[in-house]
C-alpha positions as CSV (number, residue, x, y, z in Angstrom):
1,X,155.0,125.9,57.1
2,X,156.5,122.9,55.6
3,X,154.8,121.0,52.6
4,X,154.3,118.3,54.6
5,X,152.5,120.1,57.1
6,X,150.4,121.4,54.4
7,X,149.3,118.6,52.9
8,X,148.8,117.2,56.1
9,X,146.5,120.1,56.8
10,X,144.9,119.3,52.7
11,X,143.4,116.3,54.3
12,X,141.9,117.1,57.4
13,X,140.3,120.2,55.0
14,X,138.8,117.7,52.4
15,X,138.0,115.8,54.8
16,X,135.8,118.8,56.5
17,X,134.7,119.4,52.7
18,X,133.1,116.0,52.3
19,X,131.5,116.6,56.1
20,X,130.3,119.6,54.9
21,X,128.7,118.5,51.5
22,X,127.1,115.5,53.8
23,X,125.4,117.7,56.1
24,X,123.8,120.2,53.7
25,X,122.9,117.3,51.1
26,X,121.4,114.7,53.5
27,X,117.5,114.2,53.7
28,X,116.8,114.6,57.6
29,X,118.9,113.7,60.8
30,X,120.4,109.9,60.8
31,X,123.2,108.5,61.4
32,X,126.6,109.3,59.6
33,X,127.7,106.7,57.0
34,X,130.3,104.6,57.7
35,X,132.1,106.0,54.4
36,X,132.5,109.3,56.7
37,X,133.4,107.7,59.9
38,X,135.7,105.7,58.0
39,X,137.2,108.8,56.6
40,X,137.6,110.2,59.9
41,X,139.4,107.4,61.4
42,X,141.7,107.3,58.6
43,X,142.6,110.8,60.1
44,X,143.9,109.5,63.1
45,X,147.6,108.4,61.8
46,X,148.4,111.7,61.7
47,X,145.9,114.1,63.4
48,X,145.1,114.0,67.6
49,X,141.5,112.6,68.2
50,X,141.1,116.5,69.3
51,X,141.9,118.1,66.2
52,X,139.4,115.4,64.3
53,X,136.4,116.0,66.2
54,X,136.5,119.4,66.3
55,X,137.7,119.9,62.8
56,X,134.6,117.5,61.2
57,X,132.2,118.4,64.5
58,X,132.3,115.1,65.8
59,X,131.8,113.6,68.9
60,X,135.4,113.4,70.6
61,X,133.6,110.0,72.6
62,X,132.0,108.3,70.1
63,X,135.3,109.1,67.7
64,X,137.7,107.7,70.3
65,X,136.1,104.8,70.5
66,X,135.6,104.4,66.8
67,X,139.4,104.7,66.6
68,X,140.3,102.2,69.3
69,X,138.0,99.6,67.9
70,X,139.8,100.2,64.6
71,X,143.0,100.0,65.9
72,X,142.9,96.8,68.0
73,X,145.0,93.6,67.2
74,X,142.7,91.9,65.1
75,X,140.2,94.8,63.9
76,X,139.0,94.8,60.5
């Protein structure tokens, strides 16, 4: 494996780490914060929708569409 596949791989982990720390910290059920969702998204320049939602245990729907809204001409 190349570096650059490993540090690739880095962030998709610490991304799963900050899921993770989310999940076992929060209060009750809700919604994830956009922070998270943000961090997610961010994943998508390099990782498939696929690998995202099933690396962070995310909806594959609700990611995709997420993405696409972020990625439209004129998104914020």
């Amino acid at each position: 494996m190349t570096n650059e596949k490993a540090n690739l791989k880095l962030t998709l982990e610490k991304a799963q780490e900050q899921f993770t720390i989310w999940r076992k910290t929060r209060k009750k059920r809700g919604s994830i914060p956009e922070k998270l969702w943000n961090v997610a998204i961010s994943l998508a320049e390099t990782y498939t929708i696929h690998q995202i939602s099933k690396g962070l245990n995310l909806n594959h729907t609700v990611l995709k569409d997420r993405v696409e809204a972020k990625t439209k001409p004129g998104a914020k």
